[in-house]
C-alpha positions as CSV (number, residue, x, y, z in Angstrom):
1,X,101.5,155.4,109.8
2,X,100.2,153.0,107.0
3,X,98.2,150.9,108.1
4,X,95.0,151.3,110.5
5,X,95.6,148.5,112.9
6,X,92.9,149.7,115.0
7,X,90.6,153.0,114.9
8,X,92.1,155.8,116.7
9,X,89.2,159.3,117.4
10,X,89.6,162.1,119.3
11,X,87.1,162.3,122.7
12,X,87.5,164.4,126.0
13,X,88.3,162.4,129.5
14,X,87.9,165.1,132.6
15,X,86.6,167.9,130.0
16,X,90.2,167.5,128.3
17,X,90.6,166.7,124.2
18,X,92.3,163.0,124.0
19,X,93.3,160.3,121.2
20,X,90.7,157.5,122.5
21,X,90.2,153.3,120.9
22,X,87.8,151.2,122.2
23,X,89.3,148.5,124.6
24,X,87.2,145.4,122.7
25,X,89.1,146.2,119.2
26,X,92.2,146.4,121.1
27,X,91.2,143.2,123.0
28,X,90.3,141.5,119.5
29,X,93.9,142.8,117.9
30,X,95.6,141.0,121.1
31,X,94.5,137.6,120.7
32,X,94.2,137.6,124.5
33,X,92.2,134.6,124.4
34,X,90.0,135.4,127.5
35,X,86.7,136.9,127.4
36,X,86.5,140.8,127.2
37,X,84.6,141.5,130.2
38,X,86.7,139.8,132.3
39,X,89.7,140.4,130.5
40,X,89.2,144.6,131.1
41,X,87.8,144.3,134.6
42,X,91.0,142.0,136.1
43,X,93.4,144.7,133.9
44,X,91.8,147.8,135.4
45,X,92.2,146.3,139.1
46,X,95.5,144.8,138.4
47,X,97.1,147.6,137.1
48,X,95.1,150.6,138.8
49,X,93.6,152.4,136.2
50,X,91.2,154.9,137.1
51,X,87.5,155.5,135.7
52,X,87.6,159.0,133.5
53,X,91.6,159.4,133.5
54,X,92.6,156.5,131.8
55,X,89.1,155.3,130.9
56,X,86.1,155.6,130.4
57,X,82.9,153.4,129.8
58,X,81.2,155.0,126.8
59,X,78.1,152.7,126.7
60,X,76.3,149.9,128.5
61,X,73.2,148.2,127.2
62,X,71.6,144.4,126.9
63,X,72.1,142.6,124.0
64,X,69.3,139.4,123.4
65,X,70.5,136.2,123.6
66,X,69.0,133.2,123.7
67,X,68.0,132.4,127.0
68,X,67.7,136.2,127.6
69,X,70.0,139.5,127.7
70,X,73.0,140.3,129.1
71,X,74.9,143.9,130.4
72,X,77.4,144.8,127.8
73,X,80.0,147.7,128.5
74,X,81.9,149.5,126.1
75,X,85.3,151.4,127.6
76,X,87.0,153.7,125.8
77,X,90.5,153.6,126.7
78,X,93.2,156.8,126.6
79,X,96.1,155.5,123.9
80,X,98.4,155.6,127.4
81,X,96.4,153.3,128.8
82,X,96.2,151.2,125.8
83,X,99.9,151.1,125.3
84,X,100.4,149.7,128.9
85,X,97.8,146.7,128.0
86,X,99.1,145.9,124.9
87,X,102.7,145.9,126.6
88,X,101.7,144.1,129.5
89,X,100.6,141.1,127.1
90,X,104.0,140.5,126.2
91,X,103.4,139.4,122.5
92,X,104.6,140.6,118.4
93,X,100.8,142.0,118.7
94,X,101.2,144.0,121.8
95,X,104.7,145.4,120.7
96,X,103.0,146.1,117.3
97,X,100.1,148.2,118.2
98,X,102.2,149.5,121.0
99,X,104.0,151.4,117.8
100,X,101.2,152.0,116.2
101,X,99.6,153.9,118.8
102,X,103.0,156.2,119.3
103,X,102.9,156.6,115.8
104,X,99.1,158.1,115.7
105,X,100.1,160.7,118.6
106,X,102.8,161.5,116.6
107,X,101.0,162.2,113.6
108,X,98.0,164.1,115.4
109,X,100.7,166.4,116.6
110,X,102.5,167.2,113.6
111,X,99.3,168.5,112.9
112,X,98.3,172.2,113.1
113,X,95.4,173.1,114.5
114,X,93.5,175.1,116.9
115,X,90.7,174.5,119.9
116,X,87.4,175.9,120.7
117,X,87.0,176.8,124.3
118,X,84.4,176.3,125.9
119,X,83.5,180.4,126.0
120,X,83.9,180.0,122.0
121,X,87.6,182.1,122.1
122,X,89.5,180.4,119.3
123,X,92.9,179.4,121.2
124,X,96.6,178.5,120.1
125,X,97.6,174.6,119.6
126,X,97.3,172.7,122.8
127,X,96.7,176.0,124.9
128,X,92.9,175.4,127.0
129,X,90.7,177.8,128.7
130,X,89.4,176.9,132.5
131,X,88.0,178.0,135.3
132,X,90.4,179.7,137.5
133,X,90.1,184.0,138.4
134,X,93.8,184.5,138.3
135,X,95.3,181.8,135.3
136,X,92.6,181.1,133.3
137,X,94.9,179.3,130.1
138,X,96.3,175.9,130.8
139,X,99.2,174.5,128.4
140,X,100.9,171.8,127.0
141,X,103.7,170.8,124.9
142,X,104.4,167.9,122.7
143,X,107.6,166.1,123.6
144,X,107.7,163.7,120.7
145,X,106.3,160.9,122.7
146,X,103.1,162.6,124.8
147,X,101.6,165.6,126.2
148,X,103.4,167.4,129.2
149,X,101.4,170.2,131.2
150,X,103.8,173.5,131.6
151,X,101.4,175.7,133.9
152,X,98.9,177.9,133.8
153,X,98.5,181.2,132.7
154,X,97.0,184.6,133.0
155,X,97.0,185.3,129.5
156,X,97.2,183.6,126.3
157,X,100.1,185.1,125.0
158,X,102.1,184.1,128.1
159,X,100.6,180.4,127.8
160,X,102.3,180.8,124.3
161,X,105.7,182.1,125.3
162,X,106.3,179.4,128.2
163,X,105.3,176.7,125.1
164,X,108.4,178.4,123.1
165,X,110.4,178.7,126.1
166,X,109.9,175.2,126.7
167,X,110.9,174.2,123.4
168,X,113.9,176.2,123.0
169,X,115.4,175.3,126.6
170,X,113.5,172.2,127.8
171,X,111.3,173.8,130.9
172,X,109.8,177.1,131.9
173,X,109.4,178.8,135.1
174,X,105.2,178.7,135.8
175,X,103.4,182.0,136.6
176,X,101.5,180.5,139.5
177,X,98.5,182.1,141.8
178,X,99.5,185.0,144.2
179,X,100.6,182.8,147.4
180,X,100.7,184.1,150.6
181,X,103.9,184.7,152.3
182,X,105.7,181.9,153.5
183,X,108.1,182.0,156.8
184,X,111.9,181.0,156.8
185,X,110.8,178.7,159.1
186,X,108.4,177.3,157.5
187,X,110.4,177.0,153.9
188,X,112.8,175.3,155.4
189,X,111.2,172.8,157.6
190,X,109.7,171.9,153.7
191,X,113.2,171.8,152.1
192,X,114.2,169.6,155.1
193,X,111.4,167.3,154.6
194,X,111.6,167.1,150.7
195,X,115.5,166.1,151.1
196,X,114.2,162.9,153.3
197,X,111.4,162.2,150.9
198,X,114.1,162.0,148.4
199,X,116.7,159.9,150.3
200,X,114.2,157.7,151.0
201,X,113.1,157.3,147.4
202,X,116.6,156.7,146.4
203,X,117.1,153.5,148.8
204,X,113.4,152.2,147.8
205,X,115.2,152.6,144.7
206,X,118.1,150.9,145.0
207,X,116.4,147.7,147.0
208,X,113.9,148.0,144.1
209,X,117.3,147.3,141.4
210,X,118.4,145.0,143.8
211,X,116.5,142.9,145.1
212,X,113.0,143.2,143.6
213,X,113.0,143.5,140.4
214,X,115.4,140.4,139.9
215,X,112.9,138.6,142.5
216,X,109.7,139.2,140.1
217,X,112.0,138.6,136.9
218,X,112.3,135.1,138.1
219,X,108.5,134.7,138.6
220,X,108.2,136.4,135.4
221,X,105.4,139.0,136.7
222,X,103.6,141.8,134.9
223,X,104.5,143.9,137.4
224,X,108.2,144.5,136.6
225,X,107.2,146.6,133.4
226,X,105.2,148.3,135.4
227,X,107.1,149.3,137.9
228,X,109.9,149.2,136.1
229,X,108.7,152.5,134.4
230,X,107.4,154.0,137.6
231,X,110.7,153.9,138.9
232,X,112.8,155.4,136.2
233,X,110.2,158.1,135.5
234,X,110.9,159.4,139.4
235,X,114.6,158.8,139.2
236,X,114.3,161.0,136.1
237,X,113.2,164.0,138.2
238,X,115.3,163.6,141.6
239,X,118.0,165.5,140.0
240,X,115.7,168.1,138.7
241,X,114.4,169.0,141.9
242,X,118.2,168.4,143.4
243,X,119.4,170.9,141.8
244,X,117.0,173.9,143.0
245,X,117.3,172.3,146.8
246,X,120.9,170.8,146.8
247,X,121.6,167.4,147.6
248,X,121.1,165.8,151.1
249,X,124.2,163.9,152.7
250,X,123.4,162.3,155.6
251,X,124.8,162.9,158.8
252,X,127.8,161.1,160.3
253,X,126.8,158.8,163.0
254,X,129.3,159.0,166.0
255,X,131.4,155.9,166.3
């Protein structure tokens, strides 16, 4: 990363540590030409971004004009949430800082370094204490594009071996809160109605390939990059789960 395009600073969104910009310097960098307030306000509706997940508003105040003040608001905006404006704007500037940003998470990971929790314990890269009796150590892995959550944990050297094991083989099995026995019944009333969730995914899918996407490429809408990653993110993880619960084939109808 050479050049600082726009200022990048770590914050905390939900009591977690995050790579934050403030949306008017990225609003300035896009040459939007439409006025920030309503430029951030139609974007958070449009595209359902949620107040202190994928934002936050860091100040408001009145600033003197003059024929009197008005309510300024400052949002401070996760670099996910930034990428998906700048993308959505569908300009050099957008695809620019769209790289830059990916390049500034890669660099903060590369990084070593270690967090203060909250009880002071001095804890392992992207391992974080909270409030839970059983797994008290929550952790994450860098896949070379953004942070994935791998489970929590009851200690921190087992947060630490499902990081390694999730480098060295791609996933880990969680160490998860004692559950209470589950029937036969019951397990597989849930496998039976996990397979139709599925199914039903997959034709949404395939009438979303079909039909919509093309439909919304011709009225060149926003929303296809938006959905369009939706989609292939949950495609992405039906075979995952297909391959722990085996894969549903509809019944034959009677002729």
């Amino acid at each position: 990363m050479t050049t600082q395009l726009i200022p990048v600073f770590n914050g905390t969104i939900s009591n977690e540590p995050a790579l934050l910009c403030n949306a008017r310097d990225l609003h300035a960098f896009l040459e939007v030409g439409k006025r920030f307030a309503s430029w951030i306000t139609e974007r958070i509706a449009e595209y359902g971004f949620f107040e202190n997940q994928d934002y936050m508003i860091a100040s408001q105040s009145w600033e003197a004009r003059n024929r009197g003040g008005h309510n300024r608001k400052d949002y401070h905006l996760t670099l996910n949430t930034a990428k998906e404006l700048a993308m959505v704007e569908r300009n050099e500037q957008g695809r620019q800082v769209r790289r830059y940003f990916i390049e500034c998470e890669k660099k903060l990971h590369q990084q070593s370094s270690t967090v203060i929790a909250p009880h002071r314990e001095c804890l392992p890269k992207m391992v974080y204490h909270h409030q839970s009796k059983y797994n008290p150590y929550r952790a994450y892995v860098w896949n070379g594009e953004k942070n994935v959550y791998i489970g929590v944990y009851p200690t921190v050297d087992d947060a630490v071996a499902a990081q390694q094991l999730f480098y060295k083989n791609g996933n880990v099995k969680r160490i998860l809160k004692i559950q209470p026995e589950i029937s036969d019944a019951e397990k597989e009333m849930f496998i039976g109605n996990l397979h139709a969730v599925l199914h039903n995914f997959r034709r949404i899918d395939e009438i979303w390939r079909s039909r919509l996407r093309p439909a919304l490429e011709v009225m060149d809408s926003k929303l296809v990059y938006l959905l369009h990653d939706r989609f292939n993110d949950s495609m992405c993880v039906l075979p995952t789960i297909e391959s722990r619960i085996g894969k549903y084939i509809p019944p034959k109808l009677p002729r």
